[in-house]
VOROGU-453576 format. One record per residue (C-alpha): residue number from 1; residue in three letters; x, z, y. Coordinates in nm, 3 decimals. Example, Ala and Ser with C-alpha at 12.3 -4.5 7.8 and 13.67 -1.06 7.14 Angstrom:
% VOROGU-453576
NODE seq type       X       Z       Y
NODE   1  ALA   1.230   0.780  -0.450
NODE   2  SER   1.367   0.714  -0.106
% end
This chain:
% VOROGU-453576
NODE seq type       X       Z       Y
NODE   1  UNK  -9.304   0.328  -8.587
NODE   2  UNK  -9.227   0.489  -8.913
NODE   3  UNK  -9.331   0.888  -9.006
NODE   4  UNK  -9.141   1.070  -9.282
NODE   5  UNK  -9.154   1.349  -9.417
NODE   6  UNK  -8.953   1.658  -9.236
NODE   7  UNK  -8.795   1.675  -9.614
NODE   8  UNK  -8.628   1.308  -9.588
NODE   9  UNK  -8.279   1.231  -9.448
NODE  10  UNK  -8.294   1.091  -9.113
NODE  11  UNK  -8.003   0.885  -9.153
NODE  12  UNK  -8.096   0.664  -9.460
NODE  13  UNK  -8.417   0.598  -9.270
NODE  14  UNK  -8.238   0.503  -8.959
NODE  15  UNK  -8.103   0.241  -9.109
NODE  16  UNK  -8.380   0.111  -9.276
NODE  17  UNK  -8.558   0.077  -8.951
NODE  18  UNK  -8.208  -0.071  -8.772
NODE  19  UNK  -8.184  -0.333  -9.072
NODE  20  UNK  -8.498  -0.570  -9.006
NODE  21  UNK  -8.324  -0.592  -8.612
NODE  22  UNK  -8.042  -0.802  -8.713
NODE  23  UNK  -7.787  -0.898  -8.559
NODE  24  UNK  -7.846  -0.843  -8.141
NODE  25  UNK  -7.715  -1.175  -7.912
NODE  26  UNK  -7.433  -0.981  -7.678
NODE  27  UNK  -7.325  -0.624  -7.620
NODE  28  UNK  -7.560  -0.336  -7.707
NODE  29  UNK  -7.571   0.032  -7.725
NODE  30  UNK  -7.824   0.179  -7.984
NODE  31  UNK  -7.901   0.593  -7.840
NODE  32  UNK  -7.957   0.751  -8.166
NODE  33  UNK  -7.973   1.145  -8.215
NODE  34  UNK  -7.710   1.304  -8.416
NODE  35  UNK  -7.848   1.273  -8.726
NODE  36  UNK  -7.803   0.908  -8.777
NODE  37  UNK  -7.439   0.894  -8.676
NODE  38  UNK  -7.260   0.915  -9.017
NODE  39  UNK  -7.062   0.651  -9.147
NODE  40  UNK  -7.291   0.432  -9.351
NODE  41  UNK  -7.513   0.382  -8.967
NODE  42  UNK  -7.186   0.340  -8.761
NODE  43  UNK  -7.132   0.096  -9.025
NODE  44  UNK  -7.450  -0.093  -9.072
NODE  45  UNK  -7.444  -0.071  -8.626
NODE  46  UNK  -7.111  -0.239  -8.548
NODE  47  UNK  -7.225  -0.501  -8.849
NODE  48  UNK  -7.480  -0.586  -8.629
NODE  49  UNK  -7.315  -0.578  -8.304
NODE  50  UNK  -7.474  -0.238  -8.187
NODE  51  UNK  -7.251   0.034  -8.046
NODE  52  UNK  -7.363   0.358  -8.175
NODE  53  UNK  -7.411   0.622  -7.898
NODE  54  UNK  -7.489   0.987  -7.942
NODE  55  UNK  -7.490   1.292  -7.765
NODE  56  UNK  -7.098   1.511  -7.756
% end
């Protein structure tokens, strides 16, 4: 688990802590608030075979 500061994007952080993961074996769906789905994650999450789902 990583802590931040309330201050500190959410997003570049998300993928920080998606990064060390790698790439995942078969079909996956990473839940993830709405704060980490801008392009760079849905990026960085499809690179790694994750689909990105977050709430409407």
């Amino acid at each position: 688990m990583t802590l931040t500061p309330g201050h500190w994007g959410d997003a570049p952080w998300g993928r920080r802590l998606l990064e060390p993961f790698g790439p995942v074996s078969g079909p996956s769906q990473l839940i993830a608030d709405r704060a980490y789905e801008g392009d760079a994650m849905r990026a960085l999450a499809a690179e790694l075979g994750w689909e990105l789902v977050t709430p409407p």
